[in-house]
N, C-alpha and C positions, 0 to 999 in steps of 0.2 A: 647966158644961164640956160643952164638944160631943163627941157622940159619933160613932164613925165605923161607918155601917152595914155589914153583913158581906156581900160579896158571895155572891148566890144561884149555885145550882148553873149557873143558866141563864148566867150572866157569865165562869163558869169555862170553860163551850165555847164562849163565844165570842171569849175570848182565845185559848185551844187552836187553835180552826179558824185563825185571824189568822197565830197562829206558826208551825203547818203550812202555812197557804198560804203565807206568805214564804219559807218554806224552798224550800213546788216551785216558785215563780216564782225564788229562786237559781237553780235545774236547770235553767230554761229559756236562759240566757247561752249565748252560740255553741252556738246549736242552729238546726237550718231549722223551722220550725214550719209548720204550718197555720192559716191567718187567715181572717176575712172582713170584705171589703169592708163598710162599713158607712154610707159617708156619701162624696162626692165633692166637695170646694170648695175654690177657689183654687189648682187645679192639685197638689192633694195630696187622695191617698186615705187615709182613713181606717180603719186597720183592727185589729179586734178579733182576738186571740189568744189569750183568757181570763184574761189579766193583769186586777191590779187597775185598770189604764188604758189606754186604747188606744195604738195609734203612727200615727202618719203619714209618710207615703213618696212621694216625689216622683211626680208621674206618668209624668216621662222614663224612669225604670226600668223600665216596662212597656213604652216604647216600640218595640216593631218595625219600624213603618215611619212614613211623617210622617205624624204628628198621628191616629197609631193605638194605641191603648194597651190596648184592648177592653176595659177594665173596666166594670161598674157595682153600684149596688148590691145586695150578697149577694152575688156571684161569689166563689169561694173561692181563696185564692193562698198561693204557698209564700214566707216570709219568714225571713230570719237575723235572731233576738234578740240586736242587740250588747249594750245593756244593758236589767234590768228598767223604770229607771226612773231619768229625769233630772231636772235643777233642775225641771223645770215639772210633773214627774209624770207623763210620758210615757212607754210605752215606744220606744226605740232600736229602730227599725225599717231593714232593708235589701234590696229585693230583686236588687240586683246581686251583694251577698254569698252570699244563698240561689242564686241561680245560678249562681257559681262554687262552691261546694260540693256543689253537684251534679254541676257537670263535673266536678268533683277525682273525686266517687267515680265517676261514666261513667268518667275517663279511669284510674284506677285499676287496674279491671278491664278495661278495653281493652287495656292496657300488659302487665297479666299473660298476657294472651291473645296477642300480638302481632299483635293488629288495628289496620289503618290509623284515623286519626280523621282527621274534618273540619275545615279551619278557611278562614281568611280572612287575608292580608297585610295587616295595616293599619298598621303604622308601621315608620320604619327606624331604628336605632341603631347604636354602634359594634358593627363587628365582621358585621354580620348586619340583622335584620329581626324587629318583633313579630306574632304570630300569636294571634287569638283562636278558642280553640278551643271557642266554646258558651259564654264567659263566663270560660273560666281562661284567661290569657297565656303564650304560651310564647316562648323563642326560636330564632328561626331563622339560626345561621351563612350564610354568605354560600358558605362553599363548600360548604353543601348547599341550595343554591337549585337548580343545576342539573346534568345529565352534565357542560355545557360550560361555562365563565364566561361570566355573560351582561351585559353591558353596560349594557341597559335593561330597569328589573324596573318598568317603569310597567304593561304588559299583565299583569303576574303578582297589581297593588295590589288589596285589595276582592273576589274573586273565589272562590266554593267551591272547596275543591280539597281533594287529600288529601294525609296526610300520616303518616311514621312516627316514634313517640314513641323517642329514641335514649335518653333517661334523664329520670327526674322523682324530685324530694325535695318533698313536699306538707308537709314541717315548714321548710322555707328558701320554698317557691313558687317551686321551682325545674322548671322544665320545657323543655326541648331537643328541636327535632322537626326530620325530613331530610324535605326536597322528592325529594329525590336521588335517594334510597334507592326511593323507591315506582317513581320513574323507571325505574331501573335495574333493579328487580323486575317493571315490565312489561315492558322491553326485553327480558328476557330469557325472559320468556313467549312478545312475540311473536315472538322468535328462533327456539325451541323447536320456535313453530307450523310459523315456514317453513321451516325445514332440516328438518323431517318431509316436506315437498313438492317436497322438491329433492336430488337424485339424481349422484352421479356422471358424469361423463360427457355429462349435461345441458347442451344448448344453450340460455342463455337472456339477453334482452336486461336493461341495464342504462346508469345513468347514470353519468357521471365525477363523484364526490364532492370528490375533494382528489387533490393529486399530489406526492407525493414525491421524494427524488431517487432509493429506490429501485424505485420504483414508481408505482401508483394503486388509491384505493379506489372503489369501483362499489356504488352500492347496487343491490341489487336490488330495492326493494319492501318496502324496511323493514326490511335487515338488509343489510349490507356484507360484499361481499367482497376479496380484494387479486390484483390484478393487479400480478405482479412484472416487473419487467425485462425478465428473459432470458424468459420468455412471451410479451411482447408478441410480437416477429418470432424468423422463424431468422435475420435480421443482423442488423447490432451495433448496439445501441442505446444511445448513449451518457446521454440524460435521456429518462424520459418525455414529456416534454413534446413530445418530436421527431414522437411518434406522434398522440396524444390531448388534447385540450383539455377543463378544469371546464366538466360542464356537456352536453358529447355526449356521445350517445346510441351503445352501443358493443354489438358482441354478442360474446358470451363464452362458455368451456366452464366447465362447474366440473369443474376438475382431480380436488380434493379436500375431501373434508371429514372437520377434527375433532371427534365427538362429544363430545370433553370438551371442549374449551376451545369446540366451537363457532365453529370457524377455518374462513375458504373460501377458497379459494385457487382465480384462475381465471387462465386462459389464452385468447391471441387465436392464438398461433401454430398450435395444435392443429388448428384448423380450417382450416389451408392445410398445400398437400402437403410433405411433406417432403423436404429438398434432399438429403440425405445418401444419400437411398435411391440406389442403384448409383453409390455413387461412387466404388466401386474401377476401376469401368468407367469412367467418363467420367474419372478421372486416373490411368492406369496410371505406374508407376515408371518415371523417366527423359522422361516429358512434357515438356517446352517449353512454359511459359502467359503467360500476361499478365493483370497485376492491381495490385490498387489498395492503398496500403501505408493500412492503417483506424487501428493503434495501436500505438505505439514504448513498450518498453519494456524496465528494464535488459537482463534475456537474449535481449533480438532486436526483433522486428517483424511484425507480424501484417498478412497480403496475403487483401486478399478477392478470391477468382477468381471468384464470382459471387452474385449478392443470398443470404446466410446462410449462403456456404461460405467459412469463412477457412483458410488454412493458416498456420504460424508458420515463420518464417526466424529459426533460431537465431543467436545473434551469430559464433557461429561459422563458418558459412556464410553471412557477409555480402561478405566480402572477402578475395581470396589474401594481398594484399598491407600491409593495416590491422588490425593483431593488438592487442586491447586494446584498444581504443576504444568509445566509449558509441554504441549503435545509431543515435542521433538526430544525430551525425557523417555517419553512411554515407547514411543517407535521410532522408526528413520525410515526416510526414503528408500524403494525397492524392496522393505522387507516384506513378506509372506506372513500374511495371517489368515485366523479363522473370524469370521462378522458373522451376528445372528439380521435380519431385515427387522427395521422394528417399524417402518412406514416409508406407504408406495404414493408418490403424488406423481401420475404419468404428464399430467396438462402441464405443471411445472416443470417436469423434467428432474425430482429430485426423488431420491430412495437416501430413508436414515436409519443407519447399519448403529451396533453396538457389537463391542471387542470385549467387553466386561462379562456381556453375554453369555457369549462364547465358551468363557474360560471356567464358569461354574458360580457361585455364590459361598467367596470363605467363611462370611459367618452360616451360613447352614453346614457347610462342611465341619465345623469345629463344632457345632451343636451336635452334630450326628456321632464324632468322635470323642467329643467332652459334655458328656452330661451334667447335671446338676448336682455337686457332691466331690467332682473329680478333681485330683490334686495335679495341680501343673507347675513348671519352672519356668520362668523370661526376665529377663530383665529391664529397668527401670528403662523406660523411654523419657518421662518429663515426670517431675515432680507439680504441683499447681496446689493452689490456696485451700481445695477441698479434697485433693486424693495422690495416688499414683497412676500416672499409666504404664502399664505391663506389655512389653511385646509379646506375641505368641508364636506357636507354630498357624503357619498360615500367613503370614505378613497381617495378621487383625491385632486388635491392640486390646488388653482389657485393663478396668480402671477398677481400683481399692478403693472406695471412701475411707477418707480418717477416720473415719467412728469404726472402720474394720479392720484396722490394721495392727491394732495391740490392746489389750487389757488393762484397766486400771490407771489409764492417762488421757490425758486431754486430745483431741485430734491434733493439733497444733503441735504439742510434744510429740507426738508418734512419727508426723510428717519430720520432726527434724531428725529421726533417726535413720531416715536411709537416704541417698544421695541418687543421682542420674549413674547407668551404667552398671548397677549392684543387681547383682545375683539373686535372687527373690522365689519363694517360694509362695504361693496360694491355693484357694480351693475355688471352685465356678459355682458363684453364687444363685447367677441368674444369666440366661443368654436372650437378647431380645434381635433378630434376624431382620425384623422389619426397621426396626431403628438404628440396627448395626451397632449394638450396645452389649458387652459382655460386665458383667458387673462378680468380681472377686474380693476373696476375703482372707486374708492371712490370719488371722489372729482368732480364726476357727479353727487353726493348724494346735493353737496350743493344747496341752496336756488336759483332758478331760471337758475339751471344749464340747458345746451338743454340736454334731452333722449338721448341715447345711439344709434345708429342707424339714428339721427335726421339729419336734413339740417339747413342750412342756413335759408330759407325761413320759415319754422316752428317757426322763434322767430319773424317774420316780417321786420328782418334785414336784410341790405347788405351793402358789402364796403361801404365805403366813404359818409356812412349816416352821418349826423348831430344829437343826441338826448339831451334829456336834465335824467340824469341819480342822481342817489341820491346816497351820501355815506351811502353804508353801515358798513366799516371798516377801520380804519384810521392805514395801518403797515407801518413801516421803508422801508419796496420797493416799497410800494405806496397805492393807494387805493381800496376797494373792493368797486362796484360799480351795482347798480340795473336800469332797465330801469322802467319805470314807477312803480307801486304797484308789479305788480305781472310778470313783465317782465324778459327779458334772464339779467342773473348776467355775471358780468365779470372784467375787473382788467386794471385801469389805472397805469403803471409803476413809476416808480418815475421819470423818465427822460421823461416821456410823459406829464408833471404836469405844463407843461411850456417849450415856448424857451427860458428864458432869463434862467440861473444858478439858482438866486435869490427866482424864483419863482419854482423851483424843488424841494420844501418840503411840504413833506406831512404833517407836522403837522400846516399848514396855514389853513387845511379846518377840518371841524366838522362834525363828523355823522349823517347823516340828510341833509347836504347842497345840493342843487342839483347845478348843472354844468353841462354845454355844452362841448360835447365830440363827436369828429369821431370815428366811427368804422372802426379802419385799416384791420381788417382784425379775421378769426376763427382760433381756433387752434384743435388740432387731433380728438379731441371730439365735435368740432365745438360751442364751448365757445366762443364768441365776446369778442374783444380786444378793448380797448376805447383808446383816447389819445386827453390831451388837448392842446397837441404843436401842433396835425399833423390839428387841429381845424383851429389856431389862421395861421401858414401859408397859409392855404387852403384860409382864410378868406382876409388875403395880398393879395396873388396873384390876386382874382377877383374885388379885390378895384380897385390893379394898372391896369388889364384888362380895364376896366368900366370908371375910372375917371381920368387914366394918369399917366404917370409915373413920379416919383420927379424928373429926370432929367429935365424936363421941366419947374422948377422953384416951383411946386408945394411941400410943404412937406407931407409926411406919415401921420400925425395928420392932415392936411387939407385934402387928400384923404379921410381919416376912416371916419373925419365932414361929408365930404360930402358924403358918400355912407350912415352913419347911419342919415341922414339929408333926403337922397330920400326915405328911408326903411320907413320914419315917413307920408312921404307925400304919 
C-alpha cells in the first residue's frame, strides 16, 4: 500500500504565501495601480502590476495625439485593475478607467472647492451637450451653453474651455457643468471693473446694441447701458428708432448709476440746452401761439409750440360749442392750430393751452349780432319735456320754452306741434354769455303780439281795462283775440267766455265778432289776457254798488234796467 508523504514545513509556506497573495491580488479589483511597461507588440503594451500575470492595454489609451502614445519599455503608468484575472490568465487592465478616476477624484475636490474645471465639447445629446472633463463625462444642458441662446455651437465643439461643476453623484457618473455660469461670473467681474471707471455725470461715447420700444441699450465697452425714451430728446419721441439706428455710434451722459444691481442709465438730451429754461417768459398767460397738435388723447391733445416744449389742451377747452366729445373729433394729429396759454407751472414742466380761446366766444358773437328783439331762423335740434332747442348761426343752440312757443294752449300741446328737423322761426328773448344760454320766443312772432323787451303801457293797456276786441280764431280752449285793427293780440280762455257753464263755448262766436272783454292781467312776455266773465261780474258789482242791492226787494234784471236805462240818459 502507498503511502502518502507528509508535507515538509517548507510546502506549508508555500501554500500560505499563494493564499495570501490571492487574497492581496482580491484588493487590488477597482483600484488605480501603479504598472510598468514591460514589453510593446502588436499595438498593446504590456504591463506588469505585481499580479501573478501581467495585463495588456491598447495603446490608443495612451493616445494624446496622432500616433503619439509615448510609452516604452520600463516607463511607469497609472492603470484601473477591472479584474485579477481572466479566462486566459491575464490581468484586466484599463487605462481610460485609471483616468477617469482620477478626474472623479480632481473633480471631487474641485466641486467642494467651487473651482472652475476644464473640459472640451465633444458630443451632443438630448437636451444639451457631452463634455469631457480630463477623462470623466459630464453633461452640459443647452440652456447653460450660453448668456444668450446660441444657434451654432459648431465654434464652441473640441475646444478648452472652462466650466462650473452645478452638481455631481460619482456612484450614478453623474455629473452636470454650466458654460453660463462662468460666463456670467466674468461678466460680472468685468462689470465691476468698468463702473469702478465710470462716473456720474460722465460723457462718454458708445454703440447702439438692440432697440426697444422703450428705449436702447449702448454698450459701452463691455458693459451696457439704457438709454430711455424720454432721454433721448426734450420732444416727443414716439419709438426710438426715430432717433438712433443698431449699430451707431452715439455720445451719451451717464445719468446714473446703480451699485447694486449695476444699472446705467444714460441720456442724450442732457447734453443739449434745455427748452423749459425761461419759459414763463417766452409764454406769459393770455399768449396767442401757434402749434402743432403731436398726440390726442381721451382728456385732450398735446400742442408742441416749439422742438421739446408741448403744452396740453384739456378736452375741455377744446371747444364752446362740442361738449363731450372725444378730442380726436375736434382735431388730428399734425394739424396746425392757434392755443391762447391759460397756465405756466415751469417746476412741473407743464403749460395748459386753450383752443376755444383762440377762436372767439359764439355766444358773445351772436349777442353782438342778435340783440334782444331780433328775429332769427334754425332749426329744431331736439325737442325735450319743457322746450325746443333751436340751432343758430354760430353752431350755439337757443332754446323756446313751451310757455313761448304759441298762444292759447297748454305747453304740452304746443310742444307736440313741431317735430326734430322743422324749419322755425323766433325772436331773441334773452342771451346770457356767461351761462351760454340763449332763451327765444316764437309765439311773440304772432300778429299783434307786444316786442320782446316791451311793457305793458306800449300796447295802451292796463289791468282791468274794459275793450271791445275782435275774434281772430275760434280753438277748443277758447278764443284768439285782437284789439282794435292793429292792436296787442291776446287769448280769451274757455272758462273766461262766460259765468254761466252754458255760455263757456267757444264755438257760439265767429271770426270777426267783436266782444267786450277785461284785461286781467300779462303774462312773461307781456301778452294781455282778456276775459269775458271777469267783464260781466266787474259789471254786477257796480250795478249793485250804484242802484242797490236785491236784497232790498229789487231784482238783478231791474238793477241792469236801470243802470243801462241811466247810461242811455
Amino acid at each position: 500500500m502507498a503511502t502518502t508523504a507528509n508535507p515538509t514545513r517548507d510546502d506549508f509556506a508555500r501554500m500560505l504565501d499563494e493564499q495570501l497573495g490571492a487574497a492581496d491580488e482580491g484588493g487590488f479589483e477597482g483600484r488605480v495601480v501603479k504598472g510598468t511597461v514591460t514589453a510593446i507588440e502588436n499595438g498593446m503594451a504590456i504591463i506588469d502590476v505585481g499580479l501573478k500575470s501581467e495585463g495588456r492595454i491598447d495603446l490608443k489609451e495612451f493616445m494624446r495625439g496622432e500616433d503619439e502614445h509615448g510609452l516604452s519599455v520600463g516607463s511607469e503608468v497609472e492603470v484601473f485593475v477591472d479584474r485579477v484575472e481572466n479566462a486566459d490568465g491575464e490581468a484586466m487592465l484599463s487605462r481610460d478607467r485609471a483616468r477617469r478616476e482620477a478626474a472623479w477624484d480632481k473633480l471631487e475636490s474641485e466641486f467642494g472647492e467651487g473651482k472652475r474645471v476644464d473640459g472640451r465639447i465633444f458630443g451632443r445629446v438630448k437636451g444639451g451637450f457631452t463634455v469631457d472633463l480630463d477623462g470623466a463625462v459630464a453633461f452640459l444642458p443647452g440652456s447653460q451653453v450660453d448668456i444668450r441662446p446660441v444657434r451654432d455651437v459648431a465654434p464652441l465643439m473640441d475646444m478648452p474651455q472652462p466650466f462650473q461643476i452645478l452638481k455631481m453623484d460619482r456612484r450614478r457618473g453623474n455629473i452636470v457643468v454650466s458654460r453660463r455660469a462662468v460666463l456670467e461670473e466674468t461678466r460680472a467681474e468685468q462689470r465691476s471693473e468698468l463702473i469702478d471707471k465710470l462716473a456720474e455725470g460722465q460723457v462718454i461715447e458708445g454703440v447702439v446694441k438692440n432697440i426697444t420700444d422703450y428705449g436702447a441699450f449702448v454698450d459701452l465697452g463691455g458693459i451696457d447701458g439704457l438709454l430711455h425714451v424720454t432721454d433721448m430728446s426734450y420732444k416727443r419721441v414716439n419709438h426710438p428708432s426715430e432717433m438712433i439706428d443698431i449699430g451707431q455710434s452715439v455720445t451719451v451722459q451717464i445719468v446714473r448709476i446703480n451699485p447694486e444691481t449695476q444699472r446705467i442709465s444714460l441720456g442724450m438730451k442732457q447734453l443739449e440746452s434745455d427748452p423749459w429754461d425761461g419759459v414763463s417768459q417766452k409764454y406769459p398767460i393770455g399768449a396767442k401761439l401757434h402749434g402743432t397738435v403731436t398726440n390726442i388723447t381721451e382728456y385732450g391733445a398735446f400742442v408742441e409750440l416749439e422742438p421739446g416744449i408741448e403744452g396740453l389742451v384739456h378736452v375741455s377747452e377744446m371747444s364752446w360749442t362740442k361738449k363731450n366729445v372725444h378730442p380726436g373729433k375736434i382735431v388730428s394729429t399734425s394739424q396746425e392750430v392757434d392755443v391762447l396759454v391759460l397756465e405756466v407751472d415751469s417746476d412741473k414742466r407743464r403749460i395748459s393751452l386753450g383752443l376755444k380761446q383762440a377762436q372767439g366766444n359764439p355766444w358773445e358773437e351772436f349777442a353782438d349780432k342778435h340783440p334782444v328783439g331780433t328775429k332769427v331762423t334754425g332749426e329744431v335740434k331736439n325737442a325735450t319735456e319743457f322746450g325746443l332747442f333751436i340751432g343758430l348761426d354760430g353752431d350755439v343752440d337757443g332754446m323756446v320754452h313751451m310757455s313761448d312757443i304759441a298762444w292759447g294752449i297748454s305747453g304740452e300741446d304746443a310742444l307736440a306741434l313741431h317735430r326734430k328737423g322743422e324749419q322755425v322761426e323766433a325772436v331773441v328773448l334773452d342771451v346770457d354769455v356767461e351761462k351760454e344760454r340763449i332763451s327765444l320766443g316764437m309765439k311773440q312772432l304772432e300778429k299783434g303780439a307786444p316786442t320782446a323787451g316791451g311793457s305793458a303801457s306800449a300796447s295802451g293797456l292796463k289791468k282791468n281795462d274794459v275793450v271791445t276786441v275782435t275774434v281772430l280764431e275760434v280753438r277748443d280752449g277758447g278764443l284768439e283775440v285782437q284789439v282794435g285793427e292793429d292792436g296787442a293780440t291776446g287769448f280769451i280762455k274757455r272758462s273766461d267766455l262766460g259765468r254761466d257753464r252754458d255760455e263757456q263755448r267757444p264755438d257760439r262766436f265767429q271770426v270777426g265778432q267783436h266782444i267786450d272783454a277785461m284785461v286781467t292781467g300779462f303774462d312773461r312776455s307781456k301778452k294781455p289776457n282778456f276775459s269775458i266773465k271777469a267783464r260781466q261780474l266787474h259789471e254786477e258789482k257796480e250795478a249793485v254798488e250804484q242802484y242797490g242791492s236785491s236784497d232790498s226787494g229789487a231784482s238783478l234784471g231791474d238793477i241792469l234796467g236801470e243802470a243801462l236805462k241811466a247810461q242811455k240818459d
